[in-house]
C-alpha positions in Angstrom: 44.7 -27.6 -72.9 47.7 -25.0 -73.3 48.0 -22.3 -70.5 48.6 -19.1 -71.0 49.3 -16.2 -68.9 48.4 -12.8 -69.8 49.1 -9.3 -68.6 47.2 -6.5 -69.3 48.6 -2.6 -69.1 45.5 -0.5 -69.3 46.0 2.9 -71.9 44.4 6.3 -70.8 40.9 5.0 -72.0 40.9 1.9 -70.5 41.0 3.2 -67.1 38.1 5.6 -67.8 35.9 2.2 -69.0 37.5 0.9 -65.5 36.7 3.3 -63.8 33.1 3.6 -65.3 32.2 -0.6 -65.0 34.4 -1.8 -61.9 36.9 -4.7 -62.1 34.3 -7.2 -62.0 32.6 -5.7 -65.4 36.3 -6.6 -66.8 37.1 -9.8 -65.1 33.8 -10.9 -67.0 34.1 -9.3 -69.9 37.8 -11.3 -70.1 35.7 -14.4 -69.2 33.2 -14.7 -72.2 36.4 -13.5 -74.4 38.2 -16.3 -73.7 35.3 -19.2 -73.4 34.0 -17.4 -76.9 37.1 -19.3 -78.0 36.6 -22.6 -76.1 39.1 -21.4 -73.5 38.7 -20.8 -69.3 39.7 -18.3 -67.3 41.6 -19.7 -64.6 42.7 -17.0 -62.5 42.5 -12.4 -62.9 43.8 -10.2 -61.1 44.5 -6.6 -60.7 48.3 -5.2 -59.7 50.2 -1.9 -59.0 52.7 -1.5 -61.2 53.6 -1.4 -64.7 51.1 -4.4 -64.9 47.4 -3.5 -64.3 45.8 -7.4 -65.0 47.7 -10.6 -64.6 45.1 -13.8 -65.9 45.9 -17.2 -66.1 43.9 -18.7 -68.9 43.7 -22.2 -70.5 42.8 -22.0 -74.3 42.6 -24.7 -77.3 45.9 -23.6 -79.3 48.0 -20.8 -79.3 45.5 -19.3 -82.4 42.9 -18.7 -80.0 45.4 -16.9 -77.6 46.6 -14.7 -80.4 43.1 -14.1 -81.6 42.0 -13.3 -78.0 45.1 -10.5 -77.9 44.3 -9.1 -80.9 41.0 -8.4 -80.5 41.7 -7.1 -76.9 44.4 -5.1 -78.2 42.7 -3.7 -81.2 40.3 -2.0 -78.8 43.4 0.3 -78.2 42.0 0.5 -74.3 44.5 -2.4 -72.9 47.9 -3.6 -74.0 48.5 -7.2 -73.6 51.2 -9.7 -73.6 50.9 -13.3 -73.8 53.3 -16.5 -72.3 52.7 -19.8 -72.8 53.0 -21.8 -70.0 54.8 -25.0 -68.9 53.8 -28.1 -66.7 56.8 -29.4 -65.6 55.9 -33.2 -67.3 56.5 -31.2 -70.7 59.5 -29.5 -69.5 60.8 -33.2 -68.6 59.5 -34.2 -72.0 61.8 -31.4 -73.4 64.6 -32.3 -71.5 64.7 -35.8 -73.4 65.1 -34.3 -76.5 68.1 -34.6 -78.9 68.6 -31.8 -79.9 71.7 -31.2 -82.7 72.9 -27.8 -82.5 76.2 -25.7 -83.2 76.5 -22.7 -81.3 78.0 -19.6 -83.7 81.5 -19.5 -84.1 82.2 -23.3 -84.0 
C-alpha cells in the first residue's frame, strides 16, 4: 500500500478543539479517518514550528489520501499537506526507466 506523509498546521480553532480534547483525542480521531478509508496510521506526531502534526500513513491509492485531506481540510480547523512517499525498490524501479525527453531550448 502507498505511503503517505502528512503535515498538519492547526488554524486558530483547531487549537481551541486541541486544547479542549488533548493530542490523544486527535491522534485517534486521525486514526479512524484514515482506516475509514482502508488505510493505517503508521506514525503522529506533534512539532514546534510551522508544522503542528507530522503522520505517516499507508492508504489504498492516492484517492483516499486526497479524500482524507479534504475532508480534514474542509473542517477549516487544520491545514494539511500531503507527500507520497518512496521505497527505495521503486526509486530503483524508476531509475530503469527510459525516459525520452528534450529539455527547453534544444
Amino acid at each position: 500500500m502507498p505511503k503517505y506523509l502528512v503535515q498538519a498546521s492547526y488554524t486558530t480553532e483547531g487549537v481551541k478543539g486541541l486544547l479542549k480534547d488533548g493530542g490523544s483525542k486527535r491522534r485517534t480521531a486521525a486514526e479512524a479517518a484514515i482506516k475509514g478509508l482502508g488505510g493505517k496510521l503508521e506514525a503522529f506526531y506533534f512539532a514546534f514550528g510551522d508544522t503542528d502534526v507530522f503522520a505517516i500513513a499507508e492508504m489504498p491509492d492516492n484517492a483516499s489520501a486526497t479524500a482524507v485531506s479534504l475532508a480534514v481540510t474542509a473542517s477549516g480547523a487544520v491545514r494539511t499537506r500531503i507527500t507520497v512517499l518512496l521505497t527505495p525498490e521503486e526509486v530503483d524501479q524508476a531509475t530503469k526507466k527510459t525516459v525520452s525527453y528534450r529539455p527547453p531550448g534544444t
